[in-house]
C-alpha positions as CSV (number, residue, x, y, z in Angstrom):
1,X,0.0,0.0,0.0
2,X,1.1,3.2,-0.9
3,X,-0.1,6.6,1.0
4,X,-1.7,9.6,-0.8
5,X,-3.5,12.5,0.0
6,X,-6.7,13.0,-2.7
7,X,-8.0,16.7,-3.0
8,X,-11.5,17.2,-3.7
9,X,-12.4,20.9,-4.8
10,X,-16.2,21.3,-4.6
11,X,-18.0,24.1,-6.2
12,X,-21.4,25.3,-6.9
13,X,-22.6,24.7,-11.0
14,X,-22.8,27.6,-13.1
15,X,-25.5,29.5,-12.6
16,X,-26.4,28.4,-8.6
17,X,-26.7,31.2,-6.7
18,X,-23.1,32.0,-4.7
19,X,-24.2,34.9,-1.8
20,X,-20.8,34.1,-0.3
21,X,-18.8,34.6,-3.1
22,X,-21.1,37.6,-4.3
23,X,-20.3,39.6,-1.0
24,X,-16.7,38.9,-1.4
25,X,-16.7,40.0,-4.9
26,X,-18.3,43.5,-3.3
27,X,-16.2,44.2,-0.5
28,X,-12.5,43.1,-3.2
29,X,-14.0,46.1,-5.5
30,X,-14.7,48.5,-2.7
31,X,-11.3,47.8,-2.0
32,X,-10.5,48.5,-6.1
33,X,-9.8,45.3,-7.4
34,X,-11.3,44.5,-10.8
35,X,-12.7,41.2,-11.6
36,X,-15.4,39.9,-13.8
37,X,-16.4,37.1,-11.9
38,X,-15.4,35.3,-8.4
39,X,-17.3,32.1,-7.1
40,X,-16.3,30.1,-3.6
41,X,-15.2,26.0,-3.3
42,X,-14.5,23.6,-0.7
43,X,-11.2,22.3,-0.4
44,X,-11.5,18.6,0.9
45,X,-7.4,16.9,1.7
46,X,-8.2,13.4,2.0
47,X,-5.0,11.2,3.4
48,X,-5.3,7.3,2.5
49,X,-3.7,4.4,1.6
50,X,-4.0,2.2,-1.4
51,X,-2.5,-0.2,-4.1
52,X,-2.2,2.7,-6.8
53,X,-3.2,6.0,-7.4
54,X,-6.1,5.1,-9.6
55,X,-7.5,3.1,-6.5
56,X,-7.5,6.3,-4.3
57,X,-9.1,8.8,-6.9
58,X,-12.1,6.3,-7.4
59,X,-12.3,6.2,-3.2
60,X,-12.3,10.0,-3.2
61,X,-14.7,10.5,-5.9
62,X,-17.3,8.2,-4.3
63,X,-16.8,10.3,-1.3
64,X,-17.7,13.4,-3.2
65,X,-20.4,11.6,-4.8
66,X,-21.7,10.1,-1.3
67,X,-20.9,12.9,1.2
68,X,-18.9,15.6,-0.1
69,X,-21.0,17.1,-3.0
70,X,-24.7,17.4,-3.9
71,X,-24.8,16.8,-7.3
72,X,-27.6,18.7,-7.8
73,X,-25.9,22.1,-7.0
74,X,-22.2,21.2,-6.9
75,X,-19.2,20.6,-9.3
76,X,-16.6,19.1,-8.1
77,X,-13.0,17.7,-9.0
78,X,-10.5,15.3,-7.8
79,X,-6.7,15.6,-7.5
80,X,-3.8,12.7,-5.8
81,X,-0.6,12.8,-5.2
82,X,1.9,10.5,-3.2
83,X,2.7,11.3,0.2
């Protein structure tokens, strides 16, 4: 077994209402940054062990698909690398 650490980046879809990122977006240009667009994500770092990395990204994509994402309102997209 090999350890990893899978990184699952959740985000709402396109077009889901975002009031967090939206108010964020407000106070960044009252502070006079430009920028079209800004939307939020949850950062999920996942440390596991398995036989290869394949094995771990299908473990932490069902865990998005069970737990860690609603895929009604939510993107999201997984990332492993080898501890």
């Amino acid at each position: 077994m090999t350890a990893y650490t899978a990184t699952v980046t959740v985000r709402l879809k396109q077009g889901v209402l975002d009031p967090e990122a939206e108010t964020t977006k407000q106070a960044l240009e009252r502070l006079g940054f430009e920028l079209a667009e800004l939307r939020s994500a949850d950062r999920f770092e996942i440390d596991l062990d398995a036989d290869s990395s394949e094995e771990a990204r299908e473990r932490a994509e069902e865990m998005a698909e069970r737990l860690l994402a609603n895929p009604t309102i939510h993107d999201y997209d997984v990332g492993v690398d080898e501890r």
